[in-house]
N, C-alpha and C positions, 0 to 999 in steps of 0.2 A: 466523566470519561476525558482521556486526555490524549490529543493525538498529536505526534510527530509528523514534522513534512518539512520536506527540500526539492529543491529540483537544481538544475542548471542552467545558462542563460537560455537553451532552447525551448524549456519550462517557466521559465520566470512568470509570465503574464495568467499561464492557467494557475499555476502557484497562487498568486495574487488574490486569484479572483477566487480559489478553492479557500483562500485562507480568511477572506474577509467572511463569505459565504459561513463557513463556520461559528467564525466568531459573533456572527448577526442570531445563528442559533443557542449560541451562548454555549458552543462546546470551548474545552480548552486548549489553546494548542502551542505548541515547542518548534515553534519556527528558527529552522537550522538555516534557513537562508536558499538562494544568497538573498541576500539585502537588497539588492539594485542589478540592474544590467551593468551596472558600470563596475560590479564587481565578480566577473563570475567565476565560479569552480567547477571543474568537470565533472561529470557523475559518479565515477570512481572514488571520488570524494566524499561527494554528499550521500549518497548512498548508506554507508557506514554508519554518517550520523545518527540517521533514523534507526537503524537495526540497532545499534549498540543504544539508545534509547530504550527500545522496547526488553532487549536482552537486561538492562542494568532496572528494569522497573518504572524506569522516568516515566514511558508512556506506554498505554496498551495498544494502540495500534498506530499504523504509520503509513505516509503519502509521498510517495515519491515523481516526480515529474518530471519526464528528461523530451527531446523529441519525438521518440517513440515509445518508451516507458519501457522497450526491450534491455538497456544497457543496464538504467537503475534496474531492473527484474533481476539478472542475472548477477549482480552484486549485490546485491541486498541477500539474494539467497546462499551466498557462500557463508553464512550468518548462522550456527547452530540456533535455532530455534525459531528462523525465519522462515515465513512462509508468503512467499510474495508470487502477487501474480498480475499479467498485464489485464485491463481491464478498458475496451474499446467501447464498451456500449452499456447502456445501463444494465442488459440481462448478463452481461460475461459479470458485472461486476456484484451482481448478488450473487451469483453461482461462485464466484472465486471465494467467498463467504459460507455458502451453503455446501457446496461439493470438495472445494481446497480444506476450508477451515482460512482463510489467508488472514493474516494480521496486519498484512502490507498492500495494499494496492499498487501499480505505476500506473501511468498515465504520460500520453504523448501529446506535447504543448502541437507540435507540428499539425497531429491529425483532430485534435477534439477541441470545438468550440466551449468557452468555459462556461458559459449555461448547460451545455449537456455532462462538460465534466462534473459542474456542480450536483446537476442530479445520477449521475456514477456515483459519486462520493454518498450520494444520500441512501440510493438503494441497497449500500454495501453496509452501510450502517447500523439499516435496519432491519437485516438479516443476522440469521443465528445459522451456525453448523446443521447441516441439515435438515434446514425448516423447510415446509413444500415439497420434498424428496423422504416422505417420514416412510414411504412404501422401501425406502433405500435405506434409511439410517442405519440397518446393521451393518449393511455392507460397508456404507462411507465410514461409518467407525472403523470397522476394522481394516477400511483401505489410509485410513489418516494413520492407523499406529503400526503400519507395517513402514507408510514414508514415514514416521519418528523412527522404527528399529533399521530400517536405514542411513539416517542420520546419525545413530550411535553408533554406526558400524564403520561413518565415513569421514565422522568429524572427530577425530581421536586426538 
């Protein structure tokens, strides 16, 4: 598996510590930066990276980390085939997995200690599209392919 991730300088430090995190697991990942505090870019920036990542094949899934994880959310998802969702606590971020389907998580450097984001990132991980909700899986499926014929209808 290969995951995407950026943040901004308000993200930088859970950035850091989600990416090392990672790579201690021996996942792969496509760090879009930034590089340093000394170099940052806005979320409206980074944001992009990671989607157009996942949209082009580079990576299957992606980590976005701004202050609140609200801005990257909302840009990542202007992204046909993006499915991003803010993820505050380990249960929002299995659920963004199990109930969204989300391929992108964010995350806000501001509010989340990066041992707990570290274990967000793990729970979302190890979730599949409606695992633990199988009493629901019709319905999630067919609530994920009405937001895709949404998406066809919106992103023209």
């Amino acid at each position: 598996m290969k995951i995407a991730i950026a943040s901004d300088l308000s993200g930088f430090p859970l950035k850091t510590a989600i990416v090392k995190h990672l790579e201690e697991k021996k996942i792969e990942v496509l760090d879009f930066g930034i590089p340093s505090e000394a170099e940052p870019q806005p979320y409206f920036i980074q944001a992009p990276k990671v989607a157009r990542a996942i949209q082009g094949g580079d990576a299957e899934k992606g980590i976005l980390v701004c202050g609140t994880g609200q801005g990257m959310a909302i840009v990542a998802n202007k992204f046909k085939g993006i499915y991003a969702c803010v993820a505050a606590d380990v249960f929002s971020g299995e659920r963004a997995k199990i109930i969204n389907n989300a391929n992108i998580i964010t995350l806000g450097g501001w509010i989340t200690a990066p041992f707990v984001g570290c274990e967000i990132v793990d729970a979302w991980l190890s979730m599949e599209f409606t695992r633990k909700m199988e009493f629901k899986r019709d319905f999630l499926t067919n609530a994920f392919e009405k937001v895709r014929e949404l998406e066809k209808e919106n992103f023209k």
